[in-house]
C-alpha positions as CSV (number, residue, x, y, z in Angstrom):
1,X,23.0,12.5,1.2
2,X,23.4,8.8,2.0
3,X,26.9,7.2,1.5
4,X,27.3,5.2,-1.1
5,X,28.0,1.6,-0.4
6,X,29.7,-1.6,-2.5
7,X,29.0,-4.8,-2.5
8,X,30.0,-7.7,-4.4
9,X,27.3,-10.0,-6.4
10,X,28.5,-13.5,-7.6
11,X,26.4,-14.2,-10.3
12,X,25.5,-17.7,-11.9
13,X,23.3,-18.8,-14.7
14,X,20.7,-21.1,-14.4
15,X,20.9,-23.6,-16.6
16,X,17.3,-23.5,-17.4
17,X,17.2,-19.7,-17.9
18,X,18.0,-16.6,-16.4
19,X,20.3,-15.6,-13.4
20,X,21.0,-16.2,-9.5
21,X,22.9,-13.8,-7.6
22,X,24.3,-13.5,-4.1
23,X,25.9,-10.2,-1.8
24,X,29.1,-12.1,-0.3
25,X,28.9,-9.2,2.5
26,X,25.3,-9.5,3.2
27,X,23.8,-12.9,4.4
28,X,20.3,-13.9,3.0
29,X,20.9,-11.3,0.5
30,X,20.3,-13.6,-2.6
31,X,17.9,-13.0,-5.4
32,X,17.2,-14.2,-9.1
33,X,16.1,-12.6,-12.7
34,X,15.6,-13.3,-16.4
35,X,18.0,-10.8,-17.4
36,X,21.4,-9.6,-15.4
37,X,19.7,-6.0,-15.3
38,X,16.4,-7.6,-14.2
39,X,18.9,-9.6,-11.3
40,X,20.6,-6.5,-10.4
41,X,17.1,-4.7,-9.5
42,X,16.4,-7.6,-7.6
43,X,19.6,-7.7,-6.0
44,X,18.9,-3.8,-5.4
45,X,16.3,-4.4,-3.2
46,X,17.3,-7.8,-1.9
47,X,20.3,-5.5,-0.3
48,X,18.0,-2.9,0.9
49,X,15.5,-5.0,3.0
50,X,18.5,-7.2,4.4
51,X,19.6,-3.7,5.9
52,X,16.7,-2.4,6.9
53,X,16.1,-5.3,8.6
54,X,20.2,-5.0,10.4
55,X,19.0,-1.5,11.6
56,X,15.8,-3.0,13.0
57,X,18.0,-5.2,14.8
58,X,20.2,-3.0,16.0
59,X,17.8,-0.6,17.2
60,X,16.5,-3.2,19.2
61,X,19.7,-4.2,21.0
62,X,20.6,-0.7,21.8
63,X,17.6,-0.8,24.4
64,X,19.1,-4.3,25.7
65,X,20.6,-4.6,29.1
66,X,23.0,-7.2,29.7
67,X,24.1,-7.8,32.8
68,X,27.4,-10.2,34.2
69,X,27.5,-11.7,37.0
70,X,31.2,-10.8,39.0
C-alpha cells in the first residue's frame, strides 16, 4: 500500500464563480472548479500528474553522469 501524503491547498474564490486552488509543496500544481469538491478532484489529479512527472524526472537523472573536472 502507498503512503499516504499531505499537502496544503490555498484556495481562493473567483469572483466570477467558482474556485482556484494551489499545492504550496508542489509547483505547477494549480487547478480550478465550480464547486470546492469539484476543485479538490481537480486538485487530486493536478497533484498526481505533477508527481508522476518528478518520478519521470528523476528516473531520468539516475542514468546521468556528471563528471568534475579536478
Amino acid at each position: 500500500m502507498a503512503a499516504k501524503r499531505k499537502f496544503t491547498i490555498i484556495i481562493q474564490e473567483d469572483p466570477e464563480g467558482g474556485y482556484t486552488g494551489r499545492c504550496l509543496e508542489l509547483r505547477g500544481a494549480i487547478s480550478e472548479g465550480r464547486t470546492i469538491e469539484e476543485l479538490k478532484q481537480n486538485m487530486t489529479e493536478a497533484i498526481e500528474l505533477v508527481l508522476e512527472s518528478l518520478e519521470e524526472d528523476a528516473r531520468k537523472y539516475r542514468k546521468l553522469v556528471i563528471e568534475i573536472p579536478s
